[in-house]
PLY file of the C-alpha trace (Angstrom):
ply
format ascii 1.0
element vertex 396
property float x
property float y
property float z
element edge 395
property int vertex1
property int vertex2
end_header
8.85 9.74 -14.58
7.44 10.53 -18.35
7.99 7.29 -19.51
5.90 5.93 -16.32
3.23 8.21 -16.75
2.90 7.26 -20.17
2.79 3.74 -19.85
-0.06 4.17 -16.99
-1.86 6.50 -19.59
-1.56 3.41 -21.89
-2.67 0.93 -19.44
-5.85 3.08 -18.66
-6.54 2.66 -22.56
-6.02 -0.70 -22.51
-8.66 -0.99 -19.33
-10.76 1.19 -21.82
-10.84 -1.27 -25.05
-11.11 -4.21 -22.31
-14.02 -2.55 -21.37
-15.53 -2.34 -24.79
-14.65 -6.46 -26.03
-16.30 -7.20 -22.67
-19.55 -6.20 -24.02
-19.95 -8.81 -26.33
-19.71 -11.24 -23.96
-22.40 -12.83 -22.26
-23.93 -10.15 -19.98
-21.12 -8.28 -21.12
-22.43 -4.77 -19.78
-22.33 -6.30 -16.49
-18.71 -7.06 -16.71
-17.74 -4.20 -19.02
-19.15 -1.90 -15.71
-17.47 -4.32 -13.00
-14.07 -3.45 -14.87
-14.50 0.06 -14.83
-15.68 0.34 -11.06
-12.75 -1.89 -10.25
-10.14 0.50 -12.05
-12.36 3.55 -9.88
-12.24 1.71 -7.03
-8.72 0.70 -7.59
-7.10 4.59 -8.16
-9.21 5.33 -5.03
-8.01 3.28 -2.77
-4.77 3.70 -4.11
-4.29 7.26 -4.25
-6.10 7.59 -0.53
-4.39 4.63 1.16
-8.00 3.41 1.91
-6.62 0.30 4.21
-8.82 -0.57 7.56
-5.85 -2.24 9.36
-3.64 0.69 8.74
-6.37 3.39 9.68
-7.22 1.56 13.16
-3.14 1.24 13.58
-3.00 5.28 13.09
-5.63 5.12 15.73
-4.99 3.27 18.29
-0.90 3.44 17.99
-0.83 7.28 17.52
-4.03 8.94 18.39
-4.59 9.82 14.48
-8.22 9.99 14.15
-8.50 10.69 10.27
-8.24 7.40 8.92
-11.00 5.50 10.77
-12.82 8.98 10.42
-12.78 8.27 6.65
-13.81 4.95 7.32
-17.02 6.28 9.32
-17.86 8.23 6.08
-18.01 5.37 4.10
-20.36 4.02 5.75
-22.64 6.82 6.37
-22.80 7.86 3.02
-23.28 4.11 1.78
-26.10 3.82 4.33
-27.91 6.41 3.10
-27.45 5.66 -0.71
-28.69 1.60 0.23
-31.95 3.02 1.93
-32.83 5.04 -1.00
-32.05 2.14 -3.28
-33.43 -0.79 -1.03
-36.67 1.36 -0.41
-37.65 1.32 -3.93
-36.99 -1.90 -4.35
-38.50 -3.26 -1.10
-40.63 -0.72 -0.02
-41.71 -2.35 2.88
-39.17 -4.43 4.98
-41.07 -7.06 6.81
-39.00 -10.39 8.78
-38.01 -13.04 7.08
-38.28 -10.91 3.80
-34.25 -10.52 2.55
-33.71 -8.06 0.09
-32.29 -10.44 -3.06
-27.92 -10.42 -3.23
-27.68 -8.05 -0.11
-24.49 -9.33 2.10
-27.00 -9.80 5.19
-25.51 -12.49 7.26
-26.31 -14.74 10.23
-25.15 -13.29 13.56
-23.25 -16.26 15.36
-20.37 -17.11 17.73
-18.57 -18.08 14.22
-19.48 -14.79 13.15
-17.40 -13.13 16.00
-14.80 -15.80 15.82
-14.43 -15.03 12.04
-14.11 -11.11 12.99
-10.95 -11.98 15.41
-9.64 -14.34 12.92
-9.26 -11.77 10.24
-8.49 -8.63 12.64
-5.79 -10.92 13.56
-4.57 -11.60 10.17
-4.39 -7.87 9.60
-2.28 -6.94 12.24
-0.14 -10.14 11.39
0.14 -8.75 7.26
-0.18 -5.34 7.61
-3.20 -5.30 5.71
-6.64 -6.56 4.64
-7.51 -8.42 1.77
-8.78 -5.42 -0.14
-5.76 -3.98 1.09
-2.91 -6.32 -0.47
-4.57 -6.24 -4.33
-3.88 -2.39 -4.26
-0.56 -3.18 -2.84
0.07 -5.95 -5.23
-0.07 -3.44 -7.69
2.31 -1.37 -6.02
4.91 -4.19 -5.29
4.36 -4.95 -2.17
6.64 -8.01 -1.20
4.07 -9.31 1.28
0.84 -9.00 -0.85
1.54 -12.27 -3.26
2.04 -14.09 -0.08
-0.61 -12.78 1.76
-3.31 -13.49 -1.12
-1.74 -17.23 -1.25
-1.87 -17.55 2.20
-5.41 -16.25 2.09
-6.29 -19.25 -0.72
-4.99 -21.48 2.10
-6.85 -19.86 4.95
-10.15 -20.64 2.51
-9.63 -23.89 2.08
-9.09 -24.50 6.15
-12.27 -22.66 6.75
-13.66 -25.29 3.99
-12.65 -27.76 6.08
-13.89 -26.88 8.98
-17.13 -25.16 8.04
-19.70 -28.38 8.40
-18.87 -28.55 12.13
-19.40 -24.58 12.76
-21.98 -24.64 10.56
-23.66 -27.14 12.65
-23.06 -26.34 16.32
-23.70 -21.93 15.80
-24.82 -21.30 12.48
-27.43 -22.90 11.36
-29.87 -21.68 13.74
-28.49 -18.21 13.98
-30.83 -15.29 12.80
-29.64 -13.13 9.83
-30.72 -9.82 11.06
-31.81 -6.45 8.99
-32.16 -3.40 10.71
-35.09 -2.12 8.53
-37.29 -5.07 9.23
-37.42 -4.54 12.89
-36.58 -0.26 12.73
-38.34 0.24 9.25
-36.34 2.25 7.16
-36.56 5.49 8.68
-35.36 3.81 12.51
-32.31 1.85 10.65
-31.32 4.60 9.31
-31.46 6.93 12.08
-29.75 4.22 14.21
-27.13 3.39 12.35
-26.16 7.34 11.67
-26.65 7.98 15.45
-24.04 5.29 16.17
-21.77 6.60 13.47
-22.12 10.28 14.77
-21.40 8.80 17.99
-18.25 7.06 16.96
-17.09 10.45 14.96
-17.45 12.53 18.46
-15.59 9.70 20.05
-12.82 9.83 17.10
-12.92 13.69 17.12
-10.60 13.86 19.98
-7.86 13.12 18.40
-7.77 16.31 16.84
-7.02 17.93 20.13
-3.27 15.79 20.56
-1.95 17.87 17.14
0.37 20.24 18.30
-1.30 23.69 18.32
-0.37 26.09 15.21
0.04 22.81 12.90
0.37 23.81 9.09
-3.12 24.47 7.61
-3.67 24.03 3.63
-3.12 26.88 1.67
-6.37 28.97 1.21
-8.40 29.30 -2.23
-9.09 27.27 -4.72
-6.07 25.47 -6.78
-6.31 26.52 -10.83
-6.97 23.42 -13.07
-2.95 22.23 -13.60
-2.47 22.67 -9.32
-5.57 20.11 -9.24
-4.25 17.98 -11.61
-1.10 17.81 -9.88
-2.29 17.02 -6.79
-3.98 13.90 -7.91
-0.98 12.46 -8.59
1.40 13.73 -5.49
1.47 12.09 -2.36
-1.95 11.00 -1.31
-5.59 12.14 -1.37
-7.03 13.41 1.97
-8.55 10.84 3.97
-12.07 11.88 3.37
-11.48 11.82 -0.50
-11.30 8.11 0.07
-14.08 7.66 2.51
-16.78 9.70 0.27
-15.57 7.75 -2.75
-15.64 4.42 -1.50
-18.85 4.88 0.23
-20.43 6.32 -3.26
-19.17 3.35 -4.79
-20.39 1.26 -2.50
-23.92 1.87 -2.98
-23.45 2.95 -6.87
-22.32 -0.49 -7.52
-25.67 -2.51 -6.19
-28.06 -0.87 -8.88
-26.08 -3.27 -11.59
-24.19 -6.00 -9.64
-23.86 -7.77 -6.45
-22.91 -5.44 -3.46
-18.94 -4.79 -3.36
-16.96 -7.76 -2.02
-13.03 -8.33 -2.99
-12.81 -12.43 -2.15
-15.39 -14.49 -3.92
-13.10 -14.84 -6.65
-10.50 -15.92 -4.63
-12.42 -18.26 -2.14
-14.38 -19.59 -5.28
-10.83 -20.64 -6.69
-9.54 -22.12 -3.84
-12.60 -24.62 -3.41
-12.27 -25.50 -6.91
-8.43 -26.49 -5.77
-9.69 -28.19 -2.90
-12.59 -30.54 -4.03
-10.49 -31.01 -7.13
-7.42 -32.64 -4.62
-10.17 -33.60 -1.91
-9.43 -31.68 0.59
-12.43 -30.85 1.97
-16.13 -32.45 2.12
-17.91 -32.55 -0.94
-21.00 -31.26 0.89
-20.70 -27.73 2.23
-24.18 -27.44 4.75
-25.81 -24.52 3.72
-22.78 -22.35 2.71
-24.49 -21.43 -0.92
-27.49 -20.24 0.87
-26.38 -18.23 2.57
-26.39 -13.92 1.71
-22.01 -13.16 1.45
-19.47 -13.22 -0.62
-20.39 -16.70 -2.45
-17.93 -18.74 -2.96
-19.33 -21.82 -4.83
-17.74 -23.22 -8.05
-17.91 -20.94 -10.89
-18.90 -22.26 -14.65
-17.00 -19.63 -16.36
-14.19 -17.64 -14.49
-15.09 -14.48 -16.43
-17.68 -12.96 -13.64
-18.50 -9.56 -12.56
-16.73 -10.13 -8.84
-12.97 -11.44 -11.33
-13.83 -8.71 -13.50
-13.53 -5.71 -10.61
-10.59 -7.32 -8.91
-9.23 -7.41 -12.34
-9.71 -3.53 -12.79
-9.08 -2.87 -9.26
-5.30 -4.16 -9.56
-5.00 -2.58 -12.49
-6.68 0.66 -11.29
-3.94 0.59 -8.76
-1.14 -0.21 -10.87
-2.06 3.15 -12.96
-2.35 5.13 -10.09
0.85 4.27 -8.64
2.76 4.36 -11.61
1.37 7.88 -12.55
1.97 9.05 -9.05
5.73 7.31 -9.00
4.37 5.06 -5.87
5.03 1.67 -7.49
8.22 0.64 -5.87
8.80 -3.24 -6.23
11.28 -4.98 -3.35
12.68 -8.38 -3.44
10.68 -9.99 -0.38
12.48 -11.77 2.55
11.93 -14.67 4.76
10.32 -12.72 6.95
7.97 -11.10 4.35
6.61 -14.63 3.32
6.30 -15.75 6.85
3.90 -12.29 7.92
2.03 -12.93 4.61
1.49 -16.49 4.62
0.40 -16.62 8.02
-1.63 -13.45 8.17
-2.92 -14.29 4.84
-4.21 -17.54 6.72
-5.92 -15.67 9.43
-7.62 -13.66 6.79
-8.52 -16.17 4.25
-10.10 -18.43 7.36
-12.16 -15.10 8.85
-13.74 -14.37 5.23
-14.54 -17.96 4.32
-16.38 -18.35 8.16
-17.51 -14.39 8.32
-18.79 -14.93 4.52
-16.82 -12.13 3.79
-14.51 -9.81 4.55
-14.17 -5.80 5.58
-15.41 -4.78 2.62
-17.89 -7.42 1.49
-19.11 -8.52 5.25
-18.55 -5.16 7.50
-19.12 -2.22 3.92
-21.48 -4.16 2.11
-23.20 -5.95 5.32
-23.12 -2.48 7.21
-24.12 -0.59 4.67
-27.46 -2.62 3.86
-28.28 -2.17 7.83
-27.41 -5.91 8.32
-26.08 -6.22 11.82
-24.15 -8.78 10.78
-21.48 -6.09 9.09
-21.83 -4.34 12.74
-20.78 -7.37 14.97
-17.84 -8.34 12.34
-16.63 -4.91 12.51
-16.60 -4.75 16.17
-14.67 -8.23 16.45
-12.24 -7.27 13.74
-10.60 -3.60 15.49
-10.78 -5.31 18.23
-8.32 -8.40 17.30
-6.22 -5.26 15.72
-6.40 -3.30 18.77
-4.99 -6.03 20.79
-2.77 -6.85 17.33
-1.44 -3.21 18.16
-1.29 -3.41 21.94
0.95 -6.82 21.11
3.75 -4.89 18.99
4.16 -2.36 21.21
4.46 -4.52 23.80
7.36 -6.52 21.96
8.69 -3.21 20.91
9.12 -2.02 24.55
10.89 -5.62 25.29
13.22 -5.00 22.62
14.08 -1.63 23.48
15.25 -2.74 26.83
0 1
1 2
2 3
3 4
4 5
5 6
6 7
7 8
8 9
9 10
10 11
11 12
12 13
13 14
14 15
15 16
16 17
17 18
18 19
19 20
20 21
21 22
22 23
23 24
24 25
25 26
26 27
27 28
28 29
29 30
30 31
31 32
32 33
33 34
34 35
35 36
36 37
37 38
38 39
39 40
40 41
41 42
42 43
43 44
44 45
45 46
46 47
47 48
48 49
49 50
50 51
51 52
52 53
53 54
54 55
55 56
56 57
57 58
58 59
59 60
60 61
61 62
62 63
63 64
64 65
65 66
66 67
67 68
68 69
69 70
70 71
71 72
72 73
73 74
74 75
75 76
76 77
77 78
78 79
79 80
80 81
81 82
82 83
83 84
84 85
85 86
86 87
87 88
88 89
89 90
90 91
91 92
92 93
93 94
94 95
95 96
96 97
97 98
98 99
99 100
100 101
101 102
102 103
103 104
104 105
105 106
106 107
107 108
108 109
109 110
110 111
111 112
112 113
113 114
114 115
115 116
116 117
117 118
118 119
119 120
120 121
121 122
122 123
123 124
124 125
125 126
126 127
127 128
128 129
129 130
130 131
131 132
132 133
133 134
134 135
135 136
136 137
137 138
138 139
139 140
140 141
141 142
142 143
143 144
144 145
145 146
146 147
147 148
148 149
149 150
150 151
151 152
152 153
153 154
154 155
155 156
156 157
157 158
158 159
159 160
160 161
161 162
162 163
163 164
164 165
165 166
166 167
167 168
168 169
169 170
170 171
171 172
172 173
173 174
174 175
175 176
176 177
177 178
178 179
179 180
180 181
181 182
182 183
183 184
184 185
185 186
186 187
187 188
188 189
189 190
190 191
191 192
192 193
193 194
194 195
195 196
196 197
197 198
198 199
199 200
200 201
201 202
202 203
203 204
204 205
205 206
206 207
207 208
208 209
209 210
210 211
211 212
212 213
213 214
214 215
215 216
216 217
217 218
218 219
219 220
220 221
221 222
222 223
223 224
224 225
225 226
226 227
227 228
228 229
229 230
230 231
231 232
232 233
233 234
234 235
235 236
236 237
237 238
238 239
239 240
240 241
241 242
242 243
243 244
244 245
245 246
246 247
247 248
248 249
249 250
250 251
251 252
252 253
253 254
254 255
255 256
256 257
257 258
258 259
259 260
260 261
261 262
262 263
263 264
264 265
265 266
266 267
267 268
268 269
269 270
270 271
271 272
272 273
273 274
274 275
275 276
276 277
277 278
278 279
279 280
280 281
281 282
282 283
283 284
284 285
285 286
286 287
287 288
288 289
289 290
290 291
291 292
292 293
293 294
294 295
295 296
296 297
297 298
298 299
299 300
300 301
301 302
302 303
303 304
304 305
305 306
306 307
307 308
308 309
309 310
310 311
311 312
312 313
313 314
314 315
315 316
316 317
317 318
318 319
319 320
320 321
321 322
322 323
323 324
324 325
325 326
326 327
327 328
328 329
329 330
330 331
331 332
332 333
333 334
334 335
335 336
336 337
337 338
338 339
339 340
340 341
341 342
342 343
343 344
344 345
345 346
346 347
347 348
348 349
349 350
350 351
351 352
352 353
353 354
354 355
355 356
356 357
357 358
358 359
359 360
360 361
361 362
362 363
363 364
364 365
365 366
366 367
367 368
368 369
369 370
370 371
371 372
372 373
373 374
374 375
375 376
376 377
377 378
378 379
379 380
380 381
381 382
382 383
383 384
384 385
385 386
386 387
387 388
388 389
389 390
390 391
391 392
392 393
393 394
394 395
């Protein structure tokens, strides 16, 4: 246990003098803050098991509200922190005006078809994509093969892009809220939905058993706080709050939060490089996502935070005694190959994925983020519905 905790301790440092011969790099405060948000964001989601597909599974397997109540959080508090940014920046929304690098998509069949793609991929690998780099760090034997299979699932949404692009998404409007609500209505509407879906989730609470445990009362000295960073996990609305602060911290110095350019920018290199796919993407680098085109240098803000999120992760679960690496089987590759398709093909087409289309998008009032979220716990709801169902057959 010492010897892990030190090594995370020197890890950290090592993030920390990264950090520093990042600056000297062109637009090296950019990247030197992209690392250290990454290793933030990365302890956070570690430490809080901040994972969409397993906080709608907790729902809608057991009743367990908390997760997707955490979830709601998020969003709510990133809402608010993007309307106090975007105002000053656009201080009056008007159509057809796009606030510059906001995730604000086109709202499409693809776009829904994208959403049940990657919902689907979820329930298939157990995870999203933001998902698998925290558990990469933690040795997950599914997460290497989900990310691959992801790269794969790109480079088939590559291919089939021109054709979608074509026949629903080139014509299809890229909605914000504000421009048709104003600020104030966007805002209103979006928290009025979210304090809708809370009530909704709230019930939950009434299946605990009456008389559960409740924490102990007062207010833990400075070495019981320290301890319980690093024992079991953070409460559910630790994570929530956090990522939702980070969400809208991040925009006032780099692109909104997004965990797959790098990885869908790779895989197209791959591809055109083999010619795999057309040469000629129609309108894909126009369009407001997680971009994907071919990078000039692969040291970019968007590497840079997955970077420091995998290593964020790998210091939080060794200092909480969490990383436990397992030799995967067959059956391991096969769930993350094939979910990691699913996924990679729903961020490529849904120019994103649940944290860079549905967080980012949702967050900036697009209703883009809205109608990917909606298709994606509903794949997983039916993803759920589906194991159970084969569990029951089994049981027989």
């Amino acid at each position: 246990m010492r010897v892990a905790r030190l090594f995370s301790w020197g890890l950290l440092a090592a993030v920390g003098v990264a950090a520093l011969a990042l600056q000297a790099q062109p637009g090296g405060r950019t990247l030197a803050f992209s690392l250290a948000v990454g290793a933030v964001l990365g302890v956070v989601l570690q430490r809080s098991r901040f994972c969409f597909y397993c906080h709608a599974r907790d729902w809608f397997a057991d009743g367990n509200p908390r997760g997707l109540l955490a979830l709601v959080l998020a969003l709510a508090v990133g809402t608010v922190g993007y309307t106090v940014v975007l105002g000053s920046w656009v201080p009056v929304p008007t159509a057809g005006q796009l606030p510059a690098d906001m995730h604000i998509g086109p709202v499409s069949l693809a776009l829904v078809a994208a959403g049940l793609a990657f919902g689907a991929g979820m329930a298939v690998s157990g995870s999203c994509i933001s998902a698998h780099w925290y558990r990469l760090a933690e040795g997950s034997p599914v997460a290497p093969f989900a990310l691959i299979g992801s790269a794969g699932g790109f480079i088939l949404g590559f291919r089939t892009w021109n054709p979608l692009y074509s026949a629903s998404v080139a014509d299809a409007p890229a909605v914000w809220l504000p421009a048709h609500l104003g600020y104030g209505g966007a805002l209103a509407l979006q928290l009025g939905v979210l304090a809708a879906i809370a009530a909704w989730l709230w019930r939950g609470f009434a299946r605990e058993a009456p008389g559960a445990a409740a924490a102990p009362p007062g207010v833990p000295g400075l070495r019981e706080a320290w301890r319980r960073l690093w024992v079991g996990r953070w409460p559910y609305w630790a994570g929530g709050l956090a990522v939702g602060i980070i969400g809208a911290f991040v925009i006032v110095r780099m692109r909104p939060l997004g965990v797959t350019a790098t990885l869908g920018s790779a895989a197209r290199s791959l591809a055109q490089g083999q010619g795999w796919i057309p040469d000629r993407l129609d309108g894909l680098d126009s369009l407001a996502g997680c971009a994907t085109a071919l990078q000039a240098t692969w040291l970019t803000p968007n590497a840079v935070l997955i970077g420091g999120l995998v290593a964020g992760a790998f210091i939080a679960a060794l200092a909480s005694r969490q990383f436990a690496p397992r030799w995967p089987t067959g059956r391991d590759a096969v769930r993350g190959l094939g979910g990691g398709v699913l996924l990679g093909w729903g961020a490529m087409t849904g120019l994103g994925c649940t944290v860079g289309t549905l967080l980012s998008g949702g967050m900036a009032g697009a209703l883009s983020g809205w109608v990917f979220g909606a298709a994606v716990f509903l794949a997983v709801w039916g993803g759920v519905r589906a194991q159970a169902w084969r569990a029951r057959r089994a049981a027989r």
